[in-house]
C-alpha positions as CSV (number, residue, x, y, z in Angstrom):
1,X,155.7,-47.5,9.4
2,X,155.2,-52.0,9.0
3,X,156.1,-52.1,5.6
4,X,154.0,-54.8,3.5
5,X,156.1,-57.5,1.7
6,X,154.4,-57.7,-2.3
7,X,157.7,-59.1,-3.9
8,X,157.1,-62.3,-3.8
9,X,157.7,-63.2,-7.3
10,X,161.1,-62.0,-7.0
11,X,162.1,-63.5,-3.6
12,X,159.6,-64.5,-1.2
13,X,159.8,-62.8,2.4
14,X,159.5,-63.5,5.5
15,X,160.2,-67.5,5.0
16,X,159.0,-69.9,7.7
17,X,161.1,-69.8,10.9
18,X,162.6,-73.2,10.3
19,X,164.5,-71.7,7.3
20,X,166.3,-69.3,9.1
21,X,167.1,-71.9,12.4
22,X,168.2,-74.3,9.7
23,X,170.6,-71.8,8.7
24,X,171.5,-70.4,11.6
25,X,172.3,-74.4,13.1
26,X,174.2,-74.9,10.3
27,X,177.2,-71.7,10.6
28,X,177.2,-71.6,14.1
29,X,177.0,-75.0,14.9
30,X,178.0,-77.7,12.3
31,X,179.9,-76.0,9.4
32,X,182.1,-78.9,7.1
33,X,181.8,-79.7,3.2
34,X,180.1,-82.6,1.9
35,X,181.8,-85.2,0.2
36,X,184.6,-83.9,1.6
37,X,186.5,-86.1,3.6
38,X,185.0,-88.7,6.0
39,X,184.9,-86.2,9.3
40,X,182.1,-86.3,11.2
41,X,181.4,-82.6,10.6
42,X,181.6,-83.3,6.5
43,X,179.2,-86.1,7.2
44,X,176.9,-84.2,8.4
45,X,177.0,-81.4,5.7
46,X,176.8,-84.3,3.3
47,X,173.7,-86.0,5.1
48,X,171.4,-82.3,5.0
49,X,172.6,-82.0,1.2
50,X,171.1,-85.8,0.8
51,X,168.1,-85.2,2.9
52,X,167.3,-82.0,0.8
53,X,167.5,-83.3,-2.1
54,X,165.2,-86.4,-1.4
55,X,162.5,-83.9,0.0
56,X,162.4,-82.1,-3.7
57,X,162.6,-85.7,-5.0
58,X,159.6,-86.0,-3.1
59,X,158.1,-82.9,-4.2
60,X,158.7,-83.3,-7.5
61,X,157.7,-86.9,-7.9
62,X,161.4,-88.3,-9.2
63,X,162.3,-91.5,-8.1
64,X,166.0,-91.5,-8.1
65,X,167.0,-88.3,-6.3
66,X,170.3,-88.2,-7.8
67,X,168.8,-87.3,-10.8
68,X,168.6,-83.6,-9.3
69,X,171.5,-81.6,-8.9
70,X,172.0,-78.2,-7.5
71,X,173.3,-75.2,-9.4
72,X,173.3,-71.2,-8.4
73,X,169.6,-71.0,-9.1
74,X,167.2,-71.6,-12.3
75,X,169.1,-69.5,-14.7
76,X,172.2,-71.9,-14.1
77,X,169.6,-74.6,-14.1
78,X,168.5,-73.5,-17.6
79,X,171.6,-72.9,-19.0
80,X,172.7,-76.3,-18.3
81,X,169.5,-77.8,-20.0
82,X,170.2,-75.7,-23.1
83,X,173.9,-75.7,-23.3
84,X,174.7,-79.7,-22.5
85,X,171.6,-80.7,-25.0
86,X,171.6,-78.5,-27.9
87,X,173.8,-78.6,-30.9
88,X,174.2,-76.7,-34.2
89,X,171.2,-77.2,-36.4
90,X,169.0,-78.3,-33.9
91,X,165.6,-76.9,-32.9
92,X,164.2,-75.5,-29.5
93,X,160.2,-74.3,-29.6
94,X,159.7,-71.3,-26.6
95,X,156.6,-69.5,-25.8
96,X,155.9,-66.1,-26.4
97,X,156.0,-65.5,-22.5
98,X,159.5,-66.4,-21.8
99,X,162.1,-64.9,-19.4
100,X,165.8,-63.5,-20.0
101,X,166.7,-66.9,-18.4
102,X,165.6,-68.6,-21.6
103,X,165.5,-65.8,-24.1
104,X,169.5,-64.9,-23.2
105,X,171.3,-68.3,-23.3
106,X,168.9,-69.1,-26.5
107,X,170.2,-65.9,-28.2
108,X,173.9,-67.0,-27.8
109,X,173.1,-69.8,-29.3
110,X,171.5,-69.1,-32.3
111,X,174.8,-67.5,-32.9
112,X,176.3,-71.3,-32.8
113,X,173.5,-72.2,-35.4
114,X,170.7,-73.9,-33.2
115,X,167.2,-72.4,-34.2
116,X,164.5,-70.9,-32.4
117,X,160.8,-70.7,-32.6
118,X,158.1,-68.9,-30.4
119,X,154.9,-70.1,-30.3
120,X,152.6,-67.1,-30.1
121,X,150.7,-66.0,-27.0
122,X,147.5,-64.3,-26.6
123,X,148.0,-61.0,-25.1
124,X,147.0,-61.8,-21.5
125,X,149.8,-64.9,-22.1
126,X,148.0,-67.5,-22.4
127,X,149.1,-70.2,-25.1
128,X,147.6,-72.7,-27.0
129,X,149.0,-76.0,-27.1
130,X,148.4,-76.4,-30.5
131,X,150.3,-73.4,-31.6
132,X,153.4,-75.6,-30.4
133,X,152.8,-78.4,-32.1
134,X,152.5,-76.5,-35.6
135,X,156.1,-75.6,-35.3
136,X,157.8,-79.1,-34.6
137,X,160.2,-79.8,-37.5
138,X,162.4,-82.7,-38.5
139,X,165.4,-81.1,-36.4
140,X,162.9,-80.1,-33.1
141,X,165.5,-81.3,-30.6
142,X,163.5,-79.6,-27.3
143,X,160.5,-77.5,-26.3
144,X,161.2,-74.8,-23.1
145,X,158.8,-73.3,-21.4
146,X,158.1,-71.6,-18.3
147,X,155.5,-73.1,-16.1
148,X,153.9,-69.5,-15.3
149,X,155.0,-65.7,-16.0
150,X,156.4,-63.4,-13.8
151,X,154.8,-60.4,-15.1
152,X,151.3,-61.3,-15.9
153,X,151.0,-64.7,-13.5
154,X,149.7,-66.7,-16.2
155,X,149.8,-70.7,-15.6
156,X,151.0,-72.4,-18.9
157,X,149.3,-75.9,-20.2
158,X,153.0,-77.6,-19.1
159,X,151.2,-81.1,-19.0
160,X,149.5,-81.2,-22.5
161,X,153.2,-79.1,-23.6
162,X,154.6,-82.4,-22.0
163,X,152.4,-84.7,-24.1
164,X,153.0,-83.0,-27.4
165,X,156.7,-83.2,-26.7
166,X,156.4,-87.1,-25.9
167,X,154.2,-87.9,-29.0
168,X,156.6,-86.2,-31.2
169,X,159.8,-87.5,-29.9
170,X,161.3,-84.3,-28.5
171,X,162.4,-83.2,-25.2
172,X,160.3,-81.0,-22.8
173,X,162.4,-78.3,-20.1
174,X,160.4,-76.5,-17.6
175,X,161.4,-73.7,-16.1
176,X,159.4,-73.5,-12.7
177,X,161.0,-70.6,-11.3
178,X,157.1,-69.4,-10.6
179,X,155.5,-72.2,-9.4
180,X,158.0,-75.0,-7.5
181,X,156.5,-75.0,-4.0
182,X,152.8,-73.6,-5.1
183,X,151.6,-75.4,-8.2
184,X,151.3,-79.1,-8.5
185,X,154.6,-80.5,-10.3
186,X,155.5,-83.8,-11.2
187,X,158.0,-85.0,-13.9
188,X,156.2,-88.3,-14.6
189,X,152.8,-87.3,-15.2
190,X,153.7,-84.2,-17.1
191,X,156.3,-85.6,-18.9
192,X,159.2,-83.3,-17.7
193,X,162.7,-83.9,-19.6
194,X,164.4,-81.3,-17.9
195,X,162.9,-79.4,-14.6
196,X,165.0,-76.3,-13.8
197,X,164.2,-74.8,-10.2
198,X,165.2,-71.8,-8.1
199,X,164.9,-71.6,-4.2
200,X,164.5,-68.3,-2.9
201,X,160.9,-68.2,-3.9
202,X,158.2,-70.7,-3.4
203,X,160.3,-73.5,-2.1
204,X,161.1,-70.7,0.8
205,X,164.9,-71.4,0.4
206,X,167.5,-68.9,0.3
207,X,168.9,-67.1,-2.8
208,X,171.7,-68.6,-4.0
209,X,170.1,-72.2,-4.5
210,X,168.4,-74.0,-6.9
211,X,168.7,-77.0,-9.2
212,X,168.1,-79.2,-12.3
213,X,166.6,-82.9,-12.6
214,X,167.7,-84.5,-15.7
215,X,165.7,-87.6,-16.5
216,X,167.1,-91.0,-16.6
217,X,169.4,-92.0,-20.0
218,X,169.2,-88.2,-20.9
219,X,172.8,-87.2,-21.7
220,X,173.6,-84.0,-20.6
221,X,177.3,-82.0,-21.2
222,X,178.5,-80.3,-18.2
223,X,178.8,-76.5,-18.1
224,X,181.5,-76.5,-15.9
225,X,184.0,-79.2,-14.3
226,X,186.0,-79.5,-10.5
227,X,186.4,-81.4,-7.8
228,X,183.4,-82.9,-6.4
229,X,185.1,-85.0,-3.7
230,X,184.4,-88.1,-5.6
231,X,186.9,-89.9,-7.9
232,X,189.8,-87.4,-7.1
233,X,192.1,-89.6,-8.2
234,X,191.6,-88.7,-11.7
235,X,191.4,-85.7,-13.3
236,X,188.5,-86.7,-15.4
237,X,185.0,-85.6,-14.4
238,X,182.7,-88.3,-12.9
239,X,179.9,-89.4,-15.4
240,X,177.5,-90.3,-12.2
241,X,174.6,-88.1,-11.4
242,X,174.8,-85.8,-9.3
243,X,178.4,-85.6,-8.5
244,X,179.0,-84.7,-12.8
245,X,177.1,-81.4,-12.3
246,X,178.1,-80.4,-8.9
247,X,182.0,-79.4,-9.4
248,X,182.7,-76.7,-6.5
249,X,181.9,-77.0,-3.0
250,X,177.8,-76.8,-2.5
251,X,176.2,-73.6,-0.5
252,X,175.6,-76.2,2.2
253,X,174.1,-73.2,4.3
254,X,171.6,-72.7,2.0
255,X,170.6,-76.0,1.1
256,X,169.6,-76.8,4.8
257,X,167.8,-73.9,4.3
258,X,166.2,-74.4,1.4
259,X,165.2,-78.4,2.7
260,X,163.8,-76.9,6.1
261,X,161.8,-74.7,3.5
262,X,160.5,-77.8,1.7
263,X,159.7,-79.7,4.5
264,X,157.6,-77.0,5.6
265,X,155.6,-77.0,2.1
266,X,155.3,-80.8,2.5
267,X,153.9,-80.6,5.6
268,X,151.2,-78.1,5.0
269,X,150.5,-79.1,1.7
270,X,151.0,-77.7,-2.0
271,X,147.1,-77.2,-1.8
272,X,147.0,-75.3,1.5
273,X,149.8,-72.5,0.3
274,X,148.5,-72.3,-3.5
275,X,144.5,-71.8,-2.1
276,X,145.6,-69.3,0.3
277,X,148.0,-67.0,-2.6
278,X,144.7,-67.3,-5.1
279,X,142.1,-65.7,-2.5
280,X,145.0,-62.8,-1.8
281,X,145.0,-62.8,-5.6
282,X,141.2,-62.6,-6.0
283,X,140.7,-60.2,-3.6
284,X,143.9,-57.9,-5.0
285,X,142.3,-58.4,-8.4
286,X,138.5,-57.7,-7.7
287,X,139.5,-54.4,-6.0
288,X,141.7,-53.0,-8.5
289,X,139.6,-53.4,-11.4
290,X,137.2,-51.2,-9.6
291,X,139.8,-48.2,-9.7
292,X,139.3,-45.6,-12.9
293,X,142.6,-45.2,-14.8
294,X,144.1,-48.7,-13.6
295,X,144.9,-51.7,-16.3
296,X,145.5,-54.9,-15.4
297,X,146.9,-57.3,-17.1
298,X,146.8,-60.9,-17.5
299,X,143.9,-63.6,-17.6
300,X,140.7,-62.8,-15.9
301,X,140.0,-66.2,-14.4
302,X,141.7,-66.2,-11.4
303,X,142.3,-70.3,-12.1
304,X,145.1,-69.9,-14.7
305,X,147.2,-67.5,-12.8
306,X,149.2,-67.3,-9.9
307,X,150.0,-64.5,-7.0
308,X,151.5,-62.4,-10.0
309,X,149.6,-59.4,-10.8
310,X,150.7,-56.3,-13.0
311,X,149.0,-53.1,-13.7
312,X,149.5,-49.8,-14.9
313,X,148.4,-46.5,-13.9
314,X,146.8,-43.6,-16.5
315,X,149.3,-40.8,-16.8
316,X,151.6,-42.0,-14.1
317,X,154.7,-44.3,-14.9
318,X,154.8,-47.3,-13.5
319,X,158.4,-46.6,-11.5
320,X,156.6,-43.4,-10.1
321,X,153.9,-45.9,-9.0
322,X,156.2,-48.1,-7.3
323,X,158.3,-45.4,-5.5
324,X,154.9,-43.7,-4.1
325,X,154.0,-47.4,-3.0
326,X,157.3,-47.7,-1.3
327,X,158.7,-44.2,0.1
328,X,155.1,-43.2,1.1
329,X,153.3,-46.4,2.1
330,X,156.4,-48.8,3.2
331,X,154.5,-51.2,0.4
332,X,157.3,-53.2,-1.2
333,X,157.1,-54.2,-5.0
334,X,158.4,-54.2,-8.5
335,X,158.2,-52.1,-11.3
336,X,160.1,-52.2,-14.6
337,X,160.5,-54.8,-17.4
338,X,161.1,-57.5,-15.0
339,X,163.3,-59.1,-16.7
340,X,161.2,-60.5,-19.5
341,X,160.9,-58.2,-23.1
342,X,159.2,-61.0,-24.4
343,X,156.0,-61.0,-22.3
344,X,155.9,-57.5,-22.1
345,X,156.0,-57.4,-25.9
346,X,153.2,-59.8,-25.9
347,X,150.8,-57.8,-23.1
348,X,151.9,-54.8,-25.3
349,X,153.8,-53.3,-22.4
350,X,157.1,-53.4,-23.6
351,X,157.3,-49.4,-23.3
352,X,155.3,-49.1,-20.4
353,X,156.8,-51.6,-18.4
354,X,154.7,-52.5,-15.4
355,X,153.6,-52.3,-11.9
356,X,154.0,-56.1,-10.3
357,X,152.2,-57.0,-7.1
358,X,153.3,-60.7,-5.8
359,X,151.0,-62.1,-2.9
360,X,153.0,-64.9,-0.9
361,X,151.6,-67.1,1.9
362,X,152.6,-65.2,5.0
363,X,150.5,-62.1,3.4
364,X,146.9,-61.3,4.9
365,X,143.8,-60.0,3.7
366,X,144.1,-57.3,5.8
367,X,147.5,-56.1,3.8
368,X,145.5,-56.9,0.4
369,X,142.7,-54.5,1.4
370,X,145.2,-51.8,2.6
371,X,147.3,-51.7,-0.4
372,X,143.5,-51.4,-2.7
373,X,143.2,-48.6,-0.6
374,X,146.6,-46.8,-1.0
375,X,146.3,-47.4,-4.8
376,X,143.1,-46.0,-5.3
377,X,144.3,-42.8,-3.4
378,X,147.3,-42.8,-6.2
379,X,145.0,-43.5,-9.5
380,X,142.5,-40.7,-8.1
381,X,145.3,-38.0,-7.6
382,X,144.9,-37.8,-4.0
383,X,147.8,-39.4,-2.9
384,X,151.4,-38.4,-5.3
């Protein structure tokens, strides 16, 4: 049975085939640690980490590349943008839509005294930008938001976020975990602060990778300290971007993956990837709101979502959904509270939990029909 690859939103699969020979090039045939040491192999390592990060720089519209460092992934990213900025007393404005990877490290820190504020969503997650700007105070230190959800797909106003941040003096994080290789980013025009990324999804990197920019003059703590094969004569950590953030030796493997995987998505084009996910989307969408017994959630106009879409079944939960999709049908997805209590309590699915189909550009039409198909035969009892 060829299994169908709908988990896109959690890791997108199969990536391009210069991912993997980046990879592959790399362990069997270069190996060495950047910045460490002036080897030829080390060099090398040093000169893909550099290259990869001036391709996001391109992507991403930042002018000094330094300016983005790589972490673990976007929950380090975010963690970083939280934890090095915010200080007791200070305020941080979220949406209602937000993931564990903002809700958590915000929830420790309310415990330190720094206060939080949702702006309310409606329940197919979208959010008004007004709504933020009613809750600025005198001690407003930052606004977070994600750029779109992972349950429902819905794309959040990040530029006019961006421009209520800059007229009020505050700083603006995104977290783009959704939308970095799919949706239109760029720090200048949107006013991005703080843009935390992850690379196993729609930069078509490997898991594992990721990163933060940090505009210029922002001052930013360090989570963690090391050596970073620059000034190791002291044991002070360098102030310089990006060598202050990046203590540890990199996952060079997966950042010449992950820069094979942006290269790709600057070759074909932003436009070319995102156009192809929304008719996937549109055509996944337009066929399941035809089947009895089946909600969807999330906005109808298929121009303020992504390839996110989330439904539940009448009288079936949604894990039994999944595991019919899966065991029977070799159709892989997601099911469960994905990680995010705080857009499920705003779709009202916080005790249903959900059903999450994730289109990603190597999908077909073909696969989109054929899954219609299978769950139709599950909503109509013919097929459990």
């Amino acid at each position: 049975m060829n299994s169908i690859y709908l988990d896109n939103a959690a890791t997108s699969w199969p990536k391009p085939d210069c991912v993997y020979d980046a990879v592959d090039s790399f362990n069997r045939k270069m190996g060495g640690s950047p910045g460490r040491g002036s080897n030829s192999r080390s060099i090398e390592a040093g000169t893909i980490v550099l290259q990869t990060r001036e391709a996001l720089a391109r992507l991403f519209n930042v002018s000094d590349s330094s300016r983005i460092v790589f972490t673990s992934g976007v929950t380090e990213s975010i963690n970083v943008g939280f934890k090095g900025v915010l200080n007791p007393g200070d305020g941080v404005i979220i949406s209602g839509m937000e993931h564990n990877a903002v809700a958590r490290p915000l929830h420790e820190l309310q415990k330190n005294g720094v206060e939080v504020s949702i702006a309310p969503c409606a329940p197919d997650g979208t959010l008004d930008p007004k709504a933020l700007e009613l809750l600025i105070r005198k001690n407003t230190r930052m606004i977070c938001m994600l750029h779109a959800s992972n349950l429902t797909g819905t794309i959040m106003p990040i530029a006019e976020a961006g421009r209520v941040a800059r007229d009020n003096g505050v700083l603006f994080m995104v977290d783009s975990a959704q939308t970095a290789g799919v949706l239109e980013i760029d720090v200048e025009k949107q006013n991005i602060d703080l843009l935390a990324f992850t690379g196993h999804k729609s930069l078509f990197g490997l898991q594992g990778t990721g990163g933060l920019y940090i505009r210029p003059g922002l001052e930013v703590r360090t989570l963690k300290e090391g050596g970073t094969g620059s000034l190791s004569e002291h044991t002070f950590q360098p102030d310089f971007l990006p060598d202050r953030f990046e203590s540890g030796t990199l996952n060079t493997p997966g950042l010449a993956g992950l820069g094979a995987g942006i290269g790709f998505i600057l070759q074909n084009g932003v436009k070319k990837i995102h156009d192809h996910e929304r008719e996937l989307t549109d055509t996944l969408i337009n066929g399941l709101k035809e089947i009895k017994g089946l909600t969807l959630y999330g906005p109808a106009d298929i121009r303020l979502r992504t390839a996110v879409v989330s439904f539940n079944v009448k009288g079936m939960e949604c894990g039994e959904v999944s595991f019919i999709l899966d065991q029977k049908h070799g159709i892989i997805c997601r099911s469960g509270l994905h990680c995010a209590p705080m857009a499920h309590r705003t779709s009202g699915t916080l005790e249903l939990g959900a059903v999450r189909l994730s289109p990603g550009y190597f999908n077909t039409r073909e696969e989109i029909e054929k899954v219609i198909e299978v769950i139709h035969g599950i909503a109509s009892g013919a097929d459990k």
